[in-house]
C-alpha positions as CSV (number, residue, x, y, z in Angstrom):
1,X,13.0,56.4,97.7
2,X,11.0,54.6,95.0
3,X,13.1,56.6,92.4
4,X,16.5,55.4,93.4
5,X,15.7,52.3,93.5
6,X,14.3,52.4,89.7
7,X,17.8,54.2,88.8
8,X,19.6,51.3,90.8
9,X,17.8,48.2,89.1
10,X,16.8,49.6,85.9
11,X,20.7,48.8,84.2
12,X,20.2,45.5,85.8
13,X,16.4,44.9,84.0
14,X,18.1,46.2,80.9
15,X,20.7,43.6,80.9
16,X,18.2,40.9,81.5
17,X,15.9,41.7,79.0
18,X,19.3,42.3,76.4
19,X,20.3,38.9,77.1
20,X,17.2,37.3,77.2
21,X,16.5,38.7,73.7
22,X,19.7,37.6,71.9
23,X,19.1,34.3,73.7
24,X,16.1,33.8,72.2
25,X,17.4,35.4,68.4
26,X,19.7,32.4,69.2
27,X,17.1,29.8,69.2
28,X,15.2,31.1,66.5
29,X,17.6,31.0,64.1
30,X,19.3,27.4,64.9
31,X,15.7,26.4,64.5
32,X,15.6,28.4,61.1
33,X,19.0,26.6,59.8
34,X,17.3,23.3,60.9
35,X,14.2,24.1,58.7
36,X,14.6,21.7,55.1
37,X,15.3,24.1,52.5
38,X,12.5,25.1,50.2
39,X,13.1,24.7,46.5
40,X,10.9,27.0,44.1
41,X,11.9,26.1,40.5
42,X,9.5,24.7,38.2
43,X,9.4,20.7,37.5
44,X,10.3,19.7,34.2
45,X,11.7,16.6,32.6
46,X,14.0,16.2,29.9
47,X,15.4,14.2,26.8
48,X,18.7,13.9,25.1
49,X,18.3,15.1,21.7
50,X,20.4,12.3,18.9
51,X,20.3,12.9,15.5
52,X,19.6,9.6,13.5
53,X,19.5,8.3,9.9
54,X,15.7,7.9,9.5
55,X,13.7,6.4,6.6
56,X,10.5,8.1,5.6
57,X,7.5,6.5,5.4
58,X,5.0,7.3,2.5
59,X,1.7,6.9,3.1
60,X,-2.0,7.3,2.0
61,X,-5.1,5.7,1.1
62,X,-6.9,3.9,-1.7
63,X,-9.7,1.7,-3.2
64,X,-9.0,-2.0,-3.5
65,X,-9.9,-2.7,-6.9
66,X,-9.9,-6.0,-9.4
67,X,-7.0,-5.8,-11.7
68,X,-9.3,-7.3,-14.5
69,X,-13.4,-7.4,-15.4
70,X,-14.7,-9.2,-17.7
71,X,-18.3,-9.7,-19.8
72,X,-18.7,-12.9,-20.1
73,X,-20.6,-12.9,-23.2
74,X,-21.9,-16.3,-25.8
75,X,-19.7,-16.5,-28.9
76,X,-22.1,-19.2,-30.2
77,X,-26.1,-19.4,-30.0
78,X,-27.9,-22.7,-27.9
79,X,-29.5,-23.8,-25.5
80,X,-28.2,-23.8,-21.8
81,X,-28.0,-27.0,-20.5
82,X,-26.3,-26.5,-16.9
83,X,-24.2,-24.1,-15.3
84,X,-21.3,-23.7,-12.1
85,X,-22.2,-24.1,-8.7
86,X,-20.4,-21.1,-8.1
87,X,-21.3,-19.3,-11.2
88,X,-23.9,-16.9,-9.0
89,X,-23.2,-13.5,-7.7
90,X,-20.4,-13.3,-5.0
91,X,-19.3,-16.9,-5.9
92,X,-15.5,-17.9,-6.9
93,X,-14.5,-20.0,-9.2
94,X,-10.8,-21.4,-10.5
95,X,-8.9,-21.0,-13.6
96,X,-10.3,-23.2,-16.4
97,X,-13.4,-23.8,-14.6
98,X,-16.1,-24.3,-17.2
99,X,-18.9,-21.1,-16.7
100,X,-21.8,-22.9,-18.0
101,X,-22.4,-25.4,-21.3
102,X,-24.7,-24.6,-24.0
103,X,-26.4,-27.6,-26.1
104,X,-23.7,-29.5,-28.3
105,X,-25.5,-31.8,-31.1
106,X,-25.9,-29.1,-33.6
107,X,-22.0,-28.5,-33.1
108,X,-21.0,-31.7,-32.8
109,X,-22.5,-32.5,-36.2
110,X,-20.9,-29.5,-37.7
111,X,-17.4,-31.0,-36.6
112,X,-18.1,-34.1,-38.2
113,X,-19.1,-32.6,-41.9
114,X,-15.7,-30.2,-41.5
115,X,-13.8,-33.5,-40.6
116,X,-15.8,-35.2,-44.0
117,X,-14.9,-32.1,-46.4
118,X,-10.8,-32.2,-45.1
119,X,-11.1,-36.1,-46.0
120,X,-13.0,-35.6,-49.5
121,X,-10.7,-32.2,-50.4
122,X,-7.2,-34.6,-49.2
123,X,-8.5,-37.3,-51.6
124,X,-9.1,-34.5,-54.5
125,X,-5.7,-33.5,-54.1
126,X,-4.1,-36.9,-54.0
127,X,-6.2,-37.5,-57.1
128,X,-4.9,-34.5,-58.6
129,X,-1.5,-35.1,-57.8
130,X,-1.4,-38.7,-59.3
131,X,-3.0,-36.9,-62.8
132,X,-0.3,-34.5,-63.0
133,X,2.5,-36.9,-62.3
134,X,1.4,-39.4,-65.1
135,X,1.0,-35.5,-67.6
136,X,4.8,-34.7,-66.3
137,X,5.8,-38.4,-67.7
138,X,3.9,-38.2,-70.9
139,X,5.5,-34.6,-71.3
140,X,8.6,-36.1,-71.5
141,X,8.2,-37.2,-75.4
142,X,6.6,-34.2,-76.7
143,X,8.2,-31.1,-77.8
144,X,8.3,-28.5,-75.1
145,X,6.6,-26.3,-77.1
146,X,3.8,-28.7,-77.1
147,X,3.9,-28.5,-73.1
148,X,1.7,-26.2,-71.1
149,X,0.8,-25.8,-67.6
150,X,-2.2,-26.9,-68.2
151,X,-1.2,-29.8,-69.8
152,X,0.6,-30.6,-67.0
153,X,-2.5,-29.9,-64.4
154,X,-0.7,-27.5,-62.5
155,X,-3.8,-25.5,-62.0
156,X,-6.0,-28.1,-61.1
157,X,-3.4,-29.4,-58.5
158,X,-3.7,-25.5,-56.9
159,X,-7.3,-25.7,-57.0
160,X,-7.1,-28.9,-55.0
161,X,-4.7,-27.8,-52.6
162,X,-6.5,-24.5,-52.3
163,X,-10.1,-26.6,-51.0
164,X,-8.0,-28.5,-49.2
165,X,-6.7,-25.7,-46.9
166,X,-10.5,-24.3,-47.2
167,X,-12.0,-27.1,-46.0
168,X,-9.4,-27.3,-42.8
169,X,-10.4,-24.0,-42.0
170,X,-14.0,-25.0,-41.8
171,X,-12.5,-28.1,-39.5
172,X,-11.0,-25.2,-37.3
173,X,-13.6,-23.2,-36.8
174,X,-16.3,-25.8,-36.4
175,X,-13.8,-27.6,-33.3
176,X,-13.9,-23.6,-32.1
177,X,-17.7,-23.5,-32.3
178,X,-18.2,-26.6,-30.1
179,X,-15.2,-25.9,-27.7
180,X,-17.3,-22.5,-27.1
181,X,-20.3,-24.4,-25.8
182,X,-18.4,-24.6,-22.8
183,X,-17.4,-21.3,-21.6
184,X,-14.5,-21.8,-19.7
185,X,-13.5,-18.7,-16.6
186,X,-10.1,-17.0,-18.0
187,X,-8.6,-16.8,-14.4
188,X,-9.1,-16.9,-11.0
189,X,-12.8,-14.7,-10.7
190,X,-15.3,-13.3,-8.5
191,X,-18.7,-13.8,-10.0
192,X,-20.2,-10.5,-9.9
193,X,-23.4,-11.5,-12.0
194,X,-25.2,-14.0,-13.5
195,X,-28.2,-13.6,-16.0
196,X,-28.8,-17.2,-17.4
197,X,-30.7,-20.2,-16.7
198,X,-30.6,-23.9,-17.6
199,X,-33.6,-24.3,-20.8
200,X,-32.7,-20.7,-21.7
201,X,-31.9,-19.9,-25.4
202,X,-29.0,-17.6,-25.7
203,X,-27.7,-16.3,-29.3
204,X,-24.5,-15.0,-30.4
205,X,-22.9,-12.4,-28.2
206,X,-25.6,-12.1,-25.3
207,X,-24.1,-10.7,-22.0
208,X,-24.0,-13.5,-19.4
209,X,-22.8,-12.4,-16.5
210,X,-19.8,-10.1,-15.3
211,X,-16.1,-11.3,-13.6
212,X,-13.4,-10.2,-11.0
213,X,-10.2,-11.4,-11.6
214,X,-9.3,-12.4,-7.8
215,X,-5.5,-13.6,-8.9
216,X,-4.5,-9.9,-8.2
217,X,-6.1,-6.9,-6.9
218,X,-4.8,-3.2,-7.5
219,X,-4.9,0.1,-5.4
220,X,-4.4,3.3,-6.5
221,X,-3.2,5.9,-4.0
222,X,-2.2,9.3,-4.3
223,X,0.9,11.0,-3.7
224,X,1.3,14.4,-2.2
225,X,3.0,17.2,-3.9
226,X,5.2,17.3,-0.3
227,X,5.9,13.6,-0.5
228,X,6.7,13.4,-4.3
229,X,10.9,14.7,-2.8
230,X,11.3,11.9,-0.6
231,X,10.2,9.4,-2.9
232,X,13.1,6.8,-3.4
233,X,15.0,6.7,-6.6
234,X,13.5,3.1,-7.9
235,X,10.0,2.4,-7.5
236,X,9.1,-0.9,-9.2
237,X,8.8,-3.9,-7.3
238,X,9.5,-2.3,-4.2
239,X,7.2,-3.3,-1.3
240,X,4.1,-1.9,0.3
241,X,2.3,-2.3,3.5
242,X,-1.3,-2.8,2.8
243,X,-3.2,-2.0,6.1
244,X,-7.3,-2.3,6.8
245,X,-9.0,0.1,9.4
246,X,-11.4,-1.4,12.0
247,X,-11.3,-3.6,14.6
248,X,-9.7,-6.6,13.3
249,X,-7.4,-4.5,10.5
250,X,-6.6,-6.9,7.8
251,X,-2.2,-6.2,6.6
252,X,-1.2,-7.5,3.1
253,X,2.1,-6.8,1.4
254,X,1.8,-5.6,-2.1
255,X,4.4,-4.7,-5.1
256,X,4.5,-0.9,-6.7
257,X,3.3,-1.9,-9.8
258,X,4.1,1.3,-11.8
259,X,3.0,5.4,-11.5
260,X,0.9,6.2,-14.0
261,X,2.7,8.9,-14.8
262,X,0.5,12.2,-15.0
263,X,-0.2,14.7,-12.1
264,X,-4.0,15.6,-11.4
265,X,-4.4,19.2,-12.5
266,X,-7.5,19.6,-9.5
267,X,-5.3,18.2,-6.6
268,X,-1.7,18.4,-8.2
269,X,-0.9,14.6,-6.9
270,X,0.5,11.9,-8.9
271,X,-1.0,8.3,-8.6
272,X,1.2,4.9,-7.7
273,X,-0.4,2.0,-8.2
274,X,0.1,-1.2,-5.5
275,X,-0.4,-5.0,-6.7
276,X,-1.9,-7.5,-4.1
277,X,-1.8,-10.9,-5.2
278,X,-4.3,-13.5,-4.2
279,X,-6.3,-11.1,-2.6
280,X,-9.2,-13.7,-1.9
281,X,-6.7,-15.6,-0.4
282,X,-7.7,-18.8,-2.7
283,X,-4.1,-19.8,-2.3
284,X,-3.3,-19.0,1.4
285,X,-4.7,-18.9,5.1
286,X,-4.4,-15.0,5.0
287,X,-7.9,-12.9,5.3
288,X,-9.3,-11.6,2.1
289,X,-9.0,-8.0,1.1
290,X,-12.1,-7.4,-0.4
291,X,-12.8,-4.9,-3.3
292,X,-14.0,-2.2,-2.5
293,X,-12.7,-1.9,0.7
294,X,-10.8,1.5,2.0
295,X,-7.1,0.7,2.6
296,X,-3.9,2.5,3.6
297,X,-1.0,2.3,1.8
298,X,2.9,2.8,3.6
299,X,6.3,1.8,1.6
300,X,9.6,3.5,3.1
301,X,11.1,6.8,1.3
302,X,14.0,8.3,0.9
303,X,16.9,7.8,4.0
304,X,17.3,11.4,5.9
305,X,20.5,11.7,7.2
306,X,21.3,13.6,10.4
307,X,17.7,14.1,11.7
308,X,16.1,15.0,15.0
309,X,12.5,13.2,15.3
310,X,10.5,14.6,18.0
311,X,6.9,14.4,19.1
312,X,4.8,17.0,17.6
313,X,3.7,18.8,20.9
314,X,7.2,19.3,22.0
315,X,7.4,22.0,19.2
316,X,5.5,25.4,18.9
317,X,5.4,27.7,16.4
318,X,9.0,26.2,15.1
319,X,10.6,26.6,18.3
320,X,12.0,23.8,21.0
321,X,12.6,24.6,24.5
322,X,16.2,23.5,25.8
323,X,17.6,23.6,29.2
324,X,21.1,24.9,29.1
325,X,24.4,24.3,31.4
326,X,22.6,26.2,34.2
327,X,19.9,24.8,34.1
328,X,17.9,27.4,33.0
329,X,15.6,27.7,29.8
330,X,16.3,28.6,26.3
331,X,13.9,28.8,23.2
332,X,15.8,27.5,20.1
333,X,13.9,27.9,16.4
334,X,14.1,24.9,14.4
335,X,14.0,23.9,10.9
336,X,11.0,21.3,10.0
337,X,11.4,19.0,7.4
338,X,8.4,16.8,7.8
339,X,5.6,15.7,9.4
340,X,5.0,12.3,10.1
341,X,1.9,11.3,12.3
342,X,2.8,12.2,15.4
343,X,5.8,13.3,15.3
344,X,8.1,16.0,13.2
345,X,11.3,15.3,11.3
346,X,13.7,18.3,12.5
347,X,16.8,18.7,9.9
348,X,18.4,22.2,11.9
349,X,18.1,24.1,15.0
350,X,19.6,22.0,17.9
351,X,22.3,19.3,18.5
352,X,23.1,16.2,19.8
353,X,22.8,16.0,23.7
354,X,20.9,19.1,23.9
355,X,18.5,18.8,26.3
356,X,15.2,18.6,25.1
357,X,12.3,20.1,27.6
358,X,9.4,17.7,27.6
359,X,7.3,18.7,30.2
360,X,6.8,22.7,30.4
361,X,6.6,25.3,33.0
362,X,2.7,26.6,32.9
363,X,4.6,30.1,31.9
364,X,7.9,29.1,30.3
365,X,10.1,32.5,30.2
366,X,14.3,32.5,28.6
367,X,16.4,31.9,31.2
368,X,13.8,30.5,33.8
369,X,15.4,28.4,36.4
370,X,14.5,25.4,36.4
371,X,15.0,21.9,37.9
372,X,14.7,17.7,36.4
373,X,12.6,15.9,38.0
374,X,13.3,12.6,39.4
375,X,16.8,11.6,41.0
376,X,18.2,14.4,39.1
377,X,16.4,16.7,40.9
378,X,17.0,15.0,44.2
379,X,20.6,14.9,43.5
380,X,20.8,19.1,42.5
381,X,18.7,20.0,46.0
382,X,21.8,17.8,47.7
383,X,24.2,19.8,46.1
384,X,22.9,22.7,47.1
385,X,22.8,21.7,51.1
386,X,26.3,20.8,50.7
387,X,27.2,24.6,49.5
């Protein structure tokens, strides 16, 4: 009894169950195709690669150093009777400011004895003159035969005119010797030393001190055997960034002044040298550049035509990543002209509006998919809903 009952129902249970389960596949997978879809390419972002005319920049360091020092030495012997406020170690002082001044009676009495001798020797001659006019007269009547030179004074008159000249040398040098007991600062200086005092006796030719001509200060930099080829055709006169490191960095603009034409057989470079004017900034409001001081040196190159610049970390081992048409990876080798801080001058190797890969995949791979983040990104996964 039991047993045809299960044979009855049992077609009826199977059809139940069938339904129920395609019923419930049903459900499950409208609840799959409402499910957002899940996109599993890597993140990256991108650039447009444009080739541009760039101008190199050359650049090193140097020294700042005085374009002049001087010994300041005595070129007459006194006593030193007073001296320059400013004539003291790390004091400046202008043009045709008198130094210090050395006793002047000795040397004023000199002038007036050279001035005496120029008036006695000018008298002589005059003297001199008037005798050998009144022999030329007298000459007349004689025979000519009778007639010599020194009949006619002609060699006294020479010997007159020749202590005449002597004694206005002695005028010239004795005006000299008593100008020079005022020593007078050649240019624009930094005192560097100072070794005299006021009551001091100094003779001929004792060191006094030493100067730093402050009108113009020069730097020598080095050039790079790898920079020497962009260097631009003309040199002179062309301007120069002149840039301080620290804190406050002090920037000048200076003037190639001229190579000095000879290549350093240790570190195979060639040396420019850079003229600052007023570098003590006597003139100006600017901020001294002090010697000594550790500067870097930029002035623009040669032009590059056609060039990629891109930062340095966006290239390894020579090669760019690039995300093609399909978006989908491709290593490209490149061609590197130069380095320039932090970034590298790239001559061949990709194109214009190739589409530089910025931010990697952890594992990059050729042909990875991939996909741009931002709206780009958000505009692909809408494309891909719409399929």
């Amino acid at each position: 009894m039991n047993n045809r009952w299960m044979k009855v129902l049992f077609p009826f249970l199977a059809l139940f169950v069938g339904f129920g389960a395609m019923t419930l596949i049903e459900v499950s997978a409208s609840e799959d195709e409402k499910k957002e879809v899940v996109d599993t390419r890597p993140t990256i972002t991108v650039e447009t690669a444009q080739a541009e005319d760039y101008q190199v920049v050359i650049s090193n360091y140097g020294e700042v150093q005085p374009l002049e020092r001087t010994m300041i030495s005595a070129q007459v012997s006194g006593e030193v009777i007073s001296w320059h406020p400013n004539f003291v170690a790390g004091g400046l002082v202008l043009r045709g400011s008198t130094l210090f001044s050395l006793e002047k009676d000795a040397y004023e009495a000199a002038l007036l004895q050279a001035e005496a001798n120029v008036s006695l020797a000018q008298a002589q001659l005059i003297e001199e003159q008037a005798r050998a006019d009144v022999a030329k007269q007298e000459a007349k009547g004689l025979a000519s035969s009778k007639v010599s030179d020194l009949y006619l004074r002609k060699p006294q008159l020479l010997s007159a005119q020749a202590n005449l000249k002597s004694a206005q040398a002695g005028l010239k040098i004795a005006q000299r010797d008593l100008d020079n007991c005022e020593v007078i600062a050649p240019y624009d200086a930094l005192v560097v030393s100072r070794s005299i005092g006021v009551g001091q006796f100094i003779g001929l030719g004792t060191t006094i001190g030493e100067i730093y001509n402050v009108e113009a200060a020069e730097i020598i930099f080095p050039i790079a055997g790898f920079d020497r080829e962009f260097l631009p055709d003309d040199l002179a006169e062309k301007q120069a960034k002149v840039t301080t490191n620290g804190y406050n960095p002090i920037e000048r603009t200076g003037l190639i002044s001229r190579d000095l034409g000879v290549v350093d057989q240790a570190t195979r470079m060639s040396q420019l040298v850079v003229r600052v004017n007023d570098p003590y900034s006597l003139k100006s409001n600017m901020p001294a550049l002090k010697f000594g001081n550790y500067v870097q040196v930029s002035f623009p190159g040669r032009t590059l035509d056609h060039i990629y610049r891109l930062p340095q970390a966006l290239v390894n081992n020579k090669t760019v990543w690039v995300m093609d048409k399909d978006n989908k990876l491709q290593p490209k080798k490149v061609e590197i002209l130069r380095e320039e801080g932090a970034f590298l001058l790239i001559s061949k190797g990709i194109s214009d509006n190739d589409n530089i890969v910025t931010t990697l995949p952890e594992y990059p791979q050729t042909g990875m998919e991939v996909k741009i983040a931002g709206v780009k990104a958000a505009n692909e996964l809408t494309a891909q809903k719409a399929k």
